[in-house]
C-alpha positions as CSV (number, residue, x, y, z in Angstrom):
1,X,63.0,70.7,29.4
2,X,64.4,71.7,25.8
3,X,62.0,71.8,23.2
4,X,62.6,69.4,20.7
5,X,62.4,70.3,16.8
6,X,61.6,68.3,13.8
7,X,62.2,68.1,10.0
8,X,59.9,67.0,8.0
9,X,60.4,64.2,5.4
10,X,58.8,66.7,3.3
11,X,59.6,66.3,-0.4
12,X,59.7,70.2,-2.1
13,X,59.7,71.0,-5.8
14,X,62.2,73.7,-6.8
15,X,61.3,77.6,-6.4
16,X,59.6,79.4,-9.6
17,X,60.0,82.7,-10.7
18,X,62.2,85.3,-10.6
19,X,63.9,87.3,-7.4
20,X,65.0,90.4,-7.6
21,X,66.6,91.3,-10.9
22,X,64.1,92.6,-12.6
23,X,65.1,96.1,-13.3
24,X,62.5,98.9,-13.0
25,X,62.6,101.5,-16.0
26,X,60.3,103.5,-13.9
27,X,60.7,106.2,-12.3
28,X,59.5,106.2,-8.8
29,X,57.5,109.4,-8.9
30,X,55.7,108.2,-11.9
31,X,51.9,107.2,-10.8
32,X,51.3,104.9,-13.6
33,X,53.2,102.5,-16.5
34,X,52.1,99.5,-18.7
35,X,53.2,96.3,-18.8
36,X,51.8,93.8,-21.0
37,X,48.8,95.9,-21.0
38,X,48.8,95.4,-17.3
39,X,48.5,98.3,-15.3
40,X,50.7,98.9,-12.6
41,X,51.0,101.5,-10.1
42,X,54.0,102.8,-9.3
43,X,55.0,103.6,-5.6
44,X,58.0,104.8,-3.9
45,X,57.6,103.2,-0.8
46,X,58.1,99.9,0.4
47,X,55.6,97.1,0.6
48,X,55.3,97.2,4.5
49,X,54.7,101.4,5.0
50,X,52.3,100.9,2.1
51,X,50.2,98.6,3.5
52,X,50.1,100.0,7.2
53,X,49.2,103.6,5.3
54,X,46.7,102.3,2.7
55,X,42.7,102.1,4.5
56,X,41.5,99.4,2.5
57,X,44.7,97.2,3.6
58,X,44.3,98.3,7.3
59,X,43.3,94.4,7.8
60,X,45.9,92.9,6.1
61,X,48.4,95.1,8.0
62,X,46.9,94.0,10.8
63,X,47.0,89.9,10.3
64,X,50.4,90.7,9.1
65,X,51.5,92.8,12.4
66,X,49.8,90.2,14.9
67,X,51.3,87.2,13.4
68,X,55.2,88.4,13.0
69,X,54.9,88.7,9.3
70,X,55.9,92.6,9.3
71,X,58.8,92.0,11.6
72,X,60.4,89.1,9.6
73,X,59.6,91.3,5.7
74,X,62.0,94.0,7.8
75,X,64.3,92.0,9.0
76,X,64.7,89.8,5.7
77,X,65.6,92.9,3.6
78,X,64.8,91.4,0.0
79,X,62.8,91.6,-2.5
80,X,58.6,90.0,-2.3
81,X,55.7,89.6,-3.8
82,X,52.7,89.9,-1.5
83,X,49.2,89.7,-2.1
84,X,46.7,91.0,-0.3
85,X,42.7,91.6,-0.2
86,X,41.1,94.8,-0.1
87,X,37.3,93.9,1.2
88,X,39.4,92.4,4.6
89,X,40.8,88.9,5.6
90,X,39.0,86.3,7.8
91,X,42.3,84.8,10.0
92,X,40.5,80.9,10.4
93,X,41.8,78.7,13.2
94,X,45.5,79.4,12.2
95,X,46.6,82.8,11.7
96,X,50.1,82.5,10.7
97,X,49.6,79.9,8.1
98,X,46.7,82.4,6.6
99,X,49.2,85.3,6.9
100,X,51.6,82.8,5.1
101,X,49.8,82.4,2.2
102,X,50.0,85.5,1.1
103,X,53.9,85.9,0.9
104,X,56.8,84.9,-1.4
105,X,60.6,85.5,-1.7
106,X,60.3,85.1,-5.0
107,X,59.6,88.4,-6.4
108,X,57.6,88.2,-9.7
109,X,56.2,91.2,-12.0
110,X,53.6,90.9,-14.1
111,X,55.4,90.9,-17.2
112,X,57.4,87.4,-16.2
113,X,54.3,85.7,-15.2
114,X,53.2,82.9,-17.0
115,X,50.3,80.7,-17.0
116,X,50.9,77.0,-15.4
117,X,53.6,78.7,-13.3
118,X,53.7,78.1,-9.7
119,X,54.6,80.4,-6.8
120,X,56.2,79.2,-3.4
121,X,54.8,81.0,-0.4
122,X,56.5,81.5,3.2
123,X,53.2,78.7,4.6
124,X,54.9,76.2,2.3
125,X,52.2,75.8,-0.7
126,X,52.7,76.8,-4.1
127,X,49.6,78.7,-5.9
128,X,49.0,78.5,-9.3
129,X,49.1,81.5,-11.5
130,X,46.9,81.5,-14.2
131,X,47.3,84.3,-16.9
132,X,44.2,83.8,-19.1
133,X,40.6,84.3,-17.3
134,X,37.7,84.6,-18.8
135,X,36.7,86.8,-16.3
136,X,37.0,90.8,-16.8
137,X,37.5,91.7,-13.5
138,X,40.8,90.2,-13.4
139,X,44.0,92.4,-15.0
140,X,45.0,90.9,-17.9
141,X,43.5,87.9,-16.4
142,X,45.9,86.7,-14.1
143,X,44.6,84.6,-11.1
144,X,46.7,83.0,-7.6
145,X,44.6,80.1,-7.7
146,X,41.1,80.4,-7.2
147,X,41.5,85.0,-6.9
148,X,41.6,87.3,-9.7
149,X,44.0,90.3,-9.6
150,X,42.7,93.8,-9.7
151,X,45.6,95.6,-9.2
152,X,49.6,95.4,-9.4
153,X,51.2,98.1,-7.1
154,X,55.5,98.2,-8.1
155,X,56.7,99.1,-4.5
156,X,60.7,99.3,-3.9
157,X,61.1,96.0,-2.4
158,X,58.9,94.0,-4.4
159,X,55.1,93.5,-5.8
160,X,52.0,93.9,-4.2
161,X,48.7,92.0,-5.7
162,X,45.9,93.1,-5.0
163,X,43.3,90.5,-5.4
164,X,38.7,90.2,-5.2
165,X,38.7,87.4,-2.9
166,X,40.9,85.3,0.0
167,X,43.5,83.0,-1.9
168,X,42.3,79.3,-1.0
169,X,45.3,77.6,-0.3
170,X,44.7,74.2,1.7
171,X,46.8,72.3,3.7
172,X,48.2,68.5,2.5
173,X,46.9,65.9,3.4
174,X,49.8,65.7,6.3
175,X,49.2,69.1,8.0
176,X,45.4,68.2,8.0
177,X,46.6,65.0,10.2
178,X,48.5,66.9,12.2
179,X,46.2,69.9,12.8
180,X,43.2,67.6,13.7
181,X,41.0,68.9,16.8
182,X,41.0,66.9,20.1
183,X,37.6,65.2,18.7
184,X,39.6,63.8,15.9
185,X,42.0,62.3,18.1
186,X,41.9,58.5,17.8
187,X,42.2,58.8,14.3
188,X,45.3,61.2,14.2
189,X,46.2,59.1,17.1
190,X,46.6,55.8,15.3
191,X,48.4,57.1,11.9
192,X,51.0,59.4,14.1
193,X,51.0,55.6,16.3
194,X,53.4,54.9,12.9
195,X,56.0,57.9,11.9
196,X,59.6,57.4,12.9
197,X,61.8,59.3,14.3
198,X,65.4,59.9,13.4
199,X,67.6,61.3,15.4
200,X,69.4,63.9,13.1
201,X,73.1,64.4,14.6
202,X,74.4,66.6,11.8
203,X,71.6,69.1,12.4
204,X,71.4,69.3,15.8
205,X,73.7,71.5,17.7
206,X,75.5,70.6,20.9
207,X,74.6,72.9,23.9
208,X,76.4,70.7,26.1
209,X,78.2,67.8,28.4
210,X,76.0,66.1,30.7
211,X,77.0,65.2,34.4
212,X,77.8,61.6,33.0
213,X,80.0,63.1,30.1
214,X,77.9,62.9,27.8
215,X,77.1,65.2,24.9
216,X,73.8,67.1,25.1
217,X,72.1,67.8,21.8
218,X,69.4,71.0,21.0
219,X,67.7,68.0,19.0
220,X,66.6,67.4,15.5
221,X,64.5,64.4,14.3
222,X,64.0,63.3,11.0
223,X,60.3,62.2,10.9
224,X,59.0,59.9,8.0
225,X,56.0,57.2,7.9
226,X,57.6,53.9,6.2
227,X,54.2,52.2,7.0
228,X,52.7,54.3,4.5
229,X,55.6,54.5,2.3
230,X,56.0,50.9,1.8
231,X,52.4,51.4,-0.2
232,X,53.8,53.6,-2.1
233,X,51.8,56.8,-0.5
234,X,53.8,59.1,1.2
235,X,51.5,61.1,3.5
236,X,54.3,63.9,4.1
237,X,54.7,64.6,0.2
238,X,53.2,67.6,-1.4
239,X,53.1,65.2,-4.8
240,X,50.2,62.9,-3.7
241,X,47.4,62.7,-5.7
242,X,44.7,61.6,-2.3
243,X,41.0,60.9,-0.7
244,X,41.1,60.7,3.0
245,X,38.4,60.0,4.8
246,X,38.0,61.3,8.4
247,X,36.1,59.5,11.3
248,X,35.4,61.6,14.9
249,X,36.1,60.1,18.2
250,X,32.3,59.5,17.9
251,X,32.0,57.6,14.5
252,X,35.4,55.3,15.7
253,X,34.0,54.5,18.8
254,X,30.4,53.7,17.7
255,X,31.4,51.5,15.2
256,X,34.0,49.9,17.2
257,X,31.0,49.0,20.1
258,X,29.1,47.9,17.2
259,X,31.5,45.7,15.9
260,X,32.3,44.0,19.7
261,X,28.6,43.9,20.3
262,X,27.8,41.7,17.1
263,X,30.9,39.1,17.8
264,X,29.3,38.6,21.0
265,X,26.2,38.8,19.7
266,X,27.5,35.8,17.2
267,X,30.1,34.0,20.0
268,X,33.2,35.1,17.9
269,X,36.6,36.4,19.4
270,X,38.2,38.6,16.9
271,X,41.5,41.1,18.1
272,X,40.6,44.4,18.8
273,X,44.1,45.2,16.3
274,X,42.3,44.1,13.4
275,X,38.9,46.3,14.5
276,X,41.2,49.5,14.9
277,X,43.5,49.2,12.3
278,X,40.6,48.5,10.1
279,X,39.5,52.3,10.8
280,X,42.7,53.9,9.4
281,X,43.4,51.6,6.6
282,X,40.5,51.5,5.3
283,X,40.8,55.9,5.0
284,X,43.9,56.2,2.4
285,X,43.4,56.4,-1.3
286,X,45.7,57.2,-4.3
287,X,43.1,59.2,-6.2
288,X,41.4,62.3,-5.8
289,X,37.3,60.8,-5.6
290,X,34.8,63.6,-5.8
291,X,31.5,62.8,-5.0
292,X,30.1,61.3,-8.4
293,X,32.6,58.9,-7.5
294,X,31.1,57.7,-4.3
295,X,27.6,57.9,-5.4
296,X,28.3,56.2,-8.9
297,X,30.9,53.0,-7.4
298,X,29.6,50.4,-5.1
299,X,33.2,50.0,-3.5
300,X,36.3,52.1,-3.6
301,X,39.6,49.9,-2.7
302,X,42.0,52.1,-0.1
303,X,45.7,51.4,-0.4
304,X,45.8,49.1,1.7
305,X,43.4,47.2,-0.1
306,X,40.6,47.8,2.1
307,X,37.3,48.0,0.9
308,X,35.0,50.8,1.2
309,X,31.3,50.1,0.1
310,X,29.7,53.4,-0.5
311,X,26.3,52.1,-0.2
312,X,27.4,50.7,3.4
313,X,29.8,53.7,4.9
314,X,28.4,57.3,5.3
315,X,30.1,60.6,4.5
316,X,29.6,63.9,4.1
317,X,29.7,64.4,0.7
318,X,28.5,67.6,0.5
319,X,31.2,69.6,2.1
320,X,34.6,68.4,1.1
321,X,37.7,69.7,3.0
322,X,40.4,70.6,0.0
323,X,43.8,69.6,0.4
324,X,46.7,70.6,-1.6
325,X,47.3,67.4,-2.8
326,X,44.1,66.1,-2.7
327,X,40.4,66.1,-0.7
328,X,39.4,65.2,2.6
329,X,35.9,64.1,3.9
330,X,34.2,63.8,7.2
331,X,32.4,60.6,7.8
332,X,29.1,60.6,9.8
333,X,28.8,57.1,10.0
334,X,31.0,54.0,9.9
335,X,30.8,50.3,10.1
336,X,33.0,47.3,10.4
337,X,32.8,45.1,7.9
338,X,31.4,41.7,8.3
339,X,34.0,40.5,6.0
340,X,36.7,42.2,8.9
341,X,34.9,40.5,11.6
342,X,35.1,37.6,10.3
343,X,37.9,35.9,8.1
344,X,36.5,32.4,7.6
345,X,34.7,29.7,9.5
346,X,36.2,26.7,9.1
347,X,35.7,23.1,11.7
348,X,36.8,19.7,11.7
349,X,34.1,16.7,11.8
350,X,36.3,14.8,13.6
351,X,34.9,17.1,16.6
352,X,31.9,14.7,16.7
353,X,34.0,12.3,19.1
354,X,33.4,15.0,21.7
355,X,30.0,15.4,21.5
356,X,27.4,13.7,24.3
357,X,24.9,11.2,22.6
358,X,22.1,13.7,22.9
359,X,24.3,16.4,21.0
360,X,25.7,13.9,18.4
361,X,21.9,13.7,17.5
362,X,21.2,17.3,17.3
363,X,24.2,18.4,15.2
364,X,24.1,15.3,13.2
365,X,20.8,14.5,11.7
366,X,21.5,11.6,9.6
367,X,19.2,9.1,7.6
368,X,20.6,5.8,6.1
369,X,24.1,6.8,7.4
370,X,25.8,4.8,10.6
371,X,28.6,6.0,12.2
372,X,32.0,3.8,11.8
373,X,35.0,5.7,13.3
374,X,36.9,8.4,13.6
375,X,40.6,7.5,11.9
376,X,42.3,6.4,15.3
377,X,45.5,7.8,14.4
378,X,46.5,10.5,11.9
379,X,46.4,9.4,8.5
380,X,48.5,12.1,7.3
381,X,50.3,14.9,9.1
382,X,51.8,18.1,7.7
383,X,53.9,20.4,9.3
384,X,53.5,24.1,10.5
385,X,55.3,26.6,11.8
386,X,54.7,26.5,15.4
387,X,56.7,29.8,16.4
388,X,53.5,32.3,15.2
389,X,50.8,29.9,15.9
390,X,50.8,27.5,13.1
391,X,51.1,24.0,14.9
392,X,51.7,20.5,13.1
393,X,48.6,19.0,11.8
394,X,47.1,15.6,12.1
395,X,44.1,14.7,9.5
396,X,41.2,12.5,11.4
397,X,38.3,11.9,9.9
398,X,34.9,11.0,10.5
399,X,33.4,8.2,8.8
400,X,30.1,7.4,8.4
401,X,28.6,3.8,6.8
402,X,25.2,3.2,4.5
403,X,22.6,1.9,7.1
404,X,21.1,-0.1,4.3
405,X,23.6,-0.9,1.9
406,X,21.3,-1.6,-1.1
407,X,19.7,2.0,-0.6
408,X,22.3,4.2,-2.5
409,X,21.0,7.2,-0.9
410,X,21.9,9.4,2.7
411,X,21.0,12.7,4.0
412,X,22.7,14.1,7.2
413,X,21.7,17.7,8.4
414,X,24.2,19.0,10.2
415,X,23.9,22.3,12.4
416,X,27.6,24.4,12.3
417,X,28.9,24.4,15.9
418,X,32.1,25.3,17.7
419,X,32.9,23.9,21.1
420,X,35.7,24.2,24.0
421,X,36.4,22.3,27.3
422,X,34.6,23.3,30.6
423,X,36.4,21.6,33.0
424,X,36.5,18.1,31.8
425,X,33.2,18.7,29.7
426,X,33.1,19.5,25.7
427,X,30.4,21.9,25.3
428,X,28.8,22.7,22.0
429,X,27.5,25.9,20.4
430,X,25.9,26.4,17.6
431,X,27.1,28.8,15.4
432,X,24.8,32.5,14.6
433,X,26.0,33.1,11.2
434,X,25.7,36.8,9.7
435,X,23.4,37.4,6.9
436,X,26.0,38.1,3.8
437,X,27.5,36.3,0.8
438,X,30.1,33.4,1.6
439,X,32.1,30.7,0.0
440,X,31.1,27.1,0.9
441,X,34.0,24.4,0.8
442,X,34.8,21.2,2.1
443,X,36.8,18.5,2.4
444,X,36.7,14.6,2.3
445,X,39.3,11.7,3.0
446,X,39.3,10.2,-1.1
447,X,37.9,7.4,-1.2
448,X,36.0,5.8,-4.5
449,X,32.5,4.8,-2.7
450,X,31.7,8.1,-2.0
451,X,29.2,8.6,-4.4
452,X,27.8,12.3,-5.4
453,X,26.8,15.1,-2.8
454,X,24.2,17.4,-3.4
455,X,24.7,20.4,-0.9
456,X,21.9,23.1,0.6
457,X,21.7,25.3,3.2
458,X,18.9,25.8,5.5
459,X,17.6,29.0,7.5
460,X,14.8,29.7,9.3
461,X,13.3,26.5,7.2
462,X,14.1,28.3,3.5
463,X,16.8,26.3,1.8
464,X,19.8,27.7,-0.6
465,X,21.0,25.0,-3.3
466,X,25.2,25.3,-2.8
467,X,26.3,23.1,-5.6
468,X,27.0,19.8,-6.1
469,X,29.8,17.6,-6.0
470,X,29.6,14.5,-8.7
471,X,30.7,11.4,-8.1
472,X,33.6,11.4,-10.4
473,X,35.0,14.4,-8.9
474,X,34.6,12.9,-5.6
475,X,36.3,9.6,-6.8
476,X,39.5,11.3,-8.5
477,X,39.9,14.6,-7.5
478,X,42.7,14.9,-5.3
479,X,41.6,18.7,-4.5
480,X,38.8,17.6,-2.2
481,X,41.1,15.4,-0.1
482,X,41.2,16.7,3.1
483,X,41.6,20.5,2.8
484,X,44.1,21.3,0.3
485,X,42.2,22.5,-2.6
486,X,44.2,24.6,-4.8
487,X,41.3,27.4,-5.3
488,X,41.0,27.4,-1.3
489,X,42.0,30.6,0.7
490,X,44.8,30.0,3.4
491,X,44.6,30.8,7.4
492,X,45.1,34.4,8.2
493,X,48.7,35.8,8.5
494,X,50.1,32.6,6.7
495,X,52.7,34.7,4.8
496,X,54.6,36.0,7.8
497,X,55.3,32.3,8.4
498,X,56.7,32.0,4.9
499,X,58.5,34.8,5.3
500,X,60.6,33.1,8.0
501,X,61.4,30.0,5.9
502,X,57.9,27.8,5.5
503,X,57.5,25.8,2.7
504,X,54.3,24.1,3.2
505,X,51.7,27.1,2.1
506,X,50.1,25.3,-0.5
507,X,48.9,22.3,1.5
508,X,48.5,23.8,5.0
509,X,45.0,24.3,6.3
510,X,43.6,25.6,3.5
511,X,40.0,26.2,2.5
512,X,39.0,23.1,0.4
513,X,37.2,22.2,-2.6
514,X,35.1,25.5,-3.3
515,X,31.1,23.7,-3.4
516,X,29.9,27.3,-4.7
517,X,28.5,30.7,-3.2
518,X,25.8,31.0,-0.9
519,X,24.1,34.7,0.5
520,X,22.2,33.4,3.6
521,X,19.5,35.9,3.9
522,X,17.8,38.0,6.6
523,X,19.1,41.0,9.0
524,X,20.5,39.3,11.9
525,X,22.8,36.1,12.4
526,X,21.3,32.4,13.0
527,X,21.8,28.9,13.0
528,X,22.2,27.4,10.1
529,X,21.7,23.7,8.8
530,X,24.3,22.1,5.7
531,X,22.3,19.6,4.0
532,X,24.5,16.5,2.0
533,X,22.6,14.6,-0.2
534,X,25.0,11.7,-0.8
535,X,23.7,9.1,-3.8
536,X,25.4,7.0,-6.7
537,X,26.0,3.5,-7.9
538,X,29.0,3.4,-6.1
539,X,28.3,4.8,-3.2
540,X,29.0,3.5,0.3
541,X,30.6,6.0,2.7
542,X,30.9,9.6,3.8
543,X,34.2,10.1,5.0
544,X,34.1,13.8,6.2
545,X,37.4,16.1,6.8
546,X,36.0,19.4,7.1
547,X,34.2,22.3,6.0
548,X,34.4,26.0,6.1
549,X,32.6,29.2,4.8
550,X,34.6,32.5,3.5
551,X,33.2,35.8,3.7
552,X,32.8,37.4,0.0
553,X,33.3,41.3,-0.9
554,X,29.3,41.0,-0.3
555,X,29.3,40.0,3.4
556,X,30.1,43.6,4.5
């Protein structure tokens, strides 16, 4: 099978520093000369036979041998600047990039070096030169990035640094993707899941004609990640300024059995899609975030707008992984939002016609309220946009009549459930609602006997005032009939409809009239009970559309 090859879409800034026409007023034989008050020692041999004779480079001859690095300086015949470390090199878990690091076409001397300036070395990665250290150790205090020099050796094909410590050079943000161990694998997994590949014909050579006729190609592909570019972070460019956050195997699957076992747990369906793509979204940022800035901000937004509660997620802030455009950190621990699980709650009243007599009495407490009807046909339609899910909607409503009509008072308690057909029975569930901050809204066919509505929620026998709706605002506000209130959220993945030519956003299944925000307390999820106090001069009916609860930032 022929190896395929890949380019990169890897943006590069333009080489720095000189090559080799810098002239050498030296003599070779001389030992010593000063540049810049920088001393240099002057060697007539070149860069490779000095550092396979020198003992204290025996190391970095070594790396250099074992990873090809001497062979290609040969071949090449040019001009370099190498650095190297006296004390000996640790290798790490990829040899060639380390050996990499420490070489550059671009062949610099001391005297040309300026501080800001930026060198490009064979692993692709510039290091900064600094020429002003505080530091004495250093000569003339230049450093490559975090090392001092010590000592500047002019060989005839090039310069040789000497420096105190390894160079630390990270990877980007890309290559740490790409070099993630098999235990990182779901997570490298699912962000490779969206590159492209190009086929490149202009760069790949023909090596033949197939038995079909056909030209074969020695292959080139283009690869680039439009997912991520369309958010304007392009993880294959040197020029990101980045946080990524990196979950193991363990930590994705944990929180993904988590996340199943509470919508079971709470008798909610949600796509395992949305779970997973949660995990990598939520990892992306567009700013470098040390760790003052996890410990001192409640939530960090990813670009892709997902939110990241540090007081929620856990990470190992103690040991962050440098990147050249950016930092990296492990997470130890990770869980699904709440707010992810669920995207709202939302049921019509009109489902009381299902109900046995026995259920209509235990999900529909009421006192001084009759039933009357449900609307018999619709009293108002809208259309969706059936082709992703969005089908044409017929309002029914429940109505309810005063008992006594001279008692200008009701209560109805009324227990959240969700029900389906068994066969040709409609069974009800009650619905376990998660502790967590929500918006509570509703909606009413508009009517002008409707009185006011007090609304509170009960748990475990504690009950949470809501908010209240007055009777004016019952009478004339056109926002609480049926579900279209303007300050409402709208059912998930509307905009892809919209996309495709719908027009009918604004009025289509919306949240309601906002009553107010309610955190329902406790550690684990339970029924609830929605109290409406209905009372007022005018007040006669409860006509009853729908209501629904949204999970708030807080619900995490």
């Amino acid at each position: 099978m022929k190896a395929r090859k890949y380019i990169f879409g890897i943006a590069l800034i333009g080489l720095i520093g000189s090559s080799c026409t810098d002239t050498w007023d030296e003599h070779y034989a001389q030992d010593t000369s000063k540049v810049n008050n920088t001393e240099i020692s002057v060697v007539n041999a070149t860069i490779t036979d000095y550092l396979a004779q020198e003992p204290s480079l025996s190391d970095m001859y070594q790396l250099f041998n074992k990873t090809g690095m001497v062979e290609q300086l040969l071949e090449k015949e040019q001009m370099y600047t190498i650095l190297a470390v006296e004390s000996g090199i640790a290798a790490g878990d990829d040899p060639i990039y380390t050996a990499q690091t420490y070489i550059s076409d671009a062949s610099i001397s001391p005297s040309n070096l300026e501080d800001g300036q930026r060198i490009l070395m064979w692993s692709g990665k510039y290091l900064n030169i600094s020429t002003t250290s505080p530091e004495t150790r250093a000569v003339a205090g230049v450093r490559f990035n975090n090392a001092n020099v010590t000592k500047v050796i002019k060989l005839t094909n090039g310069y040789l640094y000497l420096l105190d410590q390894a160079v630390e050079s990270p990877r980007s943000l890309y290559e740490i993707i790409e070099n993630l161990g098999d235990d990182y694998s779901i997570f490298r997994n699912m962000v490779r899941s969206r590159y492209v590949l190009t086929f490149d014909k202009n760069a790949s050579t023909v090596i033949g004609v197939d038995k079909t006729g056909n030209t074969v190609y020695d292959s080139v592909f283009t690869v680039k990640a439009p997912y991520f570019e369309n958010r304007k972070f392009n993880i294959m460019s040197e020029n990101l300024t980045a946080t990524m956050l990196l979950p193991s195997n363990d930590v994705v699957n944990q929180a993904l059995s988590t996340a199943r076992k509470n919508l079971a747990d709470w008798n909610m369906v949600r796509a395992d899609s949305i779970l997973e793509n949660w995990v990598f979204q939520a990892a992306f940022f567009n700013s470098v975030y040390s760790k003052e800035d996890f410990e001192t901000n409640e939530d960090l937004t990813s670009v892709f707008d997902k939110q990241w509660r540090t007081t929620v997620q856990e990470v190992d802030l103690e040991n962050p992984i440098p990147m050249s455009n950016g930092t990296a950190y492990r997470v130890t621990k990770m869980k699904i939002p709440t707010n992810v699980l669920i995207y709202r709650l939302k049921e019509l009243f009109r489902n009381y016609e299902y109900l046995s007599a026995s259920d209509k009495e235990k999900y529909f407490n009421t006192t001084n309220l009759s039933f009357e009807k449900i609307s018999e046909t619709d009293e108002a339609t809208i259309n969706g946009w059936p082709a992703l899910g969005f089908p044409k909607i017929g309002y029914r409503v429940l109505y309810f009549t005063l008992t006594d009509l001279e008692n200008k008072n009701y209560t109805l308690d009324y227990t959240p459930f969700r029900g389906e057909m068994v066969g040709k029975d409609y069974v009800a569930t009650s619905y376990k609602i998660p502790p967590g901050t929500y918006t509570f809204a509703m909606g009413f066919r508009q009517a002008k006997d409707l009185g006011a509505i007090d609304f509170s929620i009960f748990k475990d026998g504690e009950e949470i005032q809501v908010g209240t709706f007055s009777q004016s605002k019952l009478n004339n506000n056109s926002a609480l009939h049926y579900d279209r209130g303007k300050e409402g959220g709208y059912p998930e993945n509307i905009d892809e409809a919209v996309k495709q030519g719908f027009k009918d956003k604004a009025k289509y299944d919306r949240d309601g009239g906002t009553v107010g925000t309610v955190t329902i307390p406790g550690d684990k999820a339970s029924e609830i009970v929605i109290r409406f106090k209905g009372s007022g001069s005018n007040l006669k009916h409860a006509s009853l559309y729908h209501w629904c609860l949204r999970p708030t930032k807080d619900c995490y």
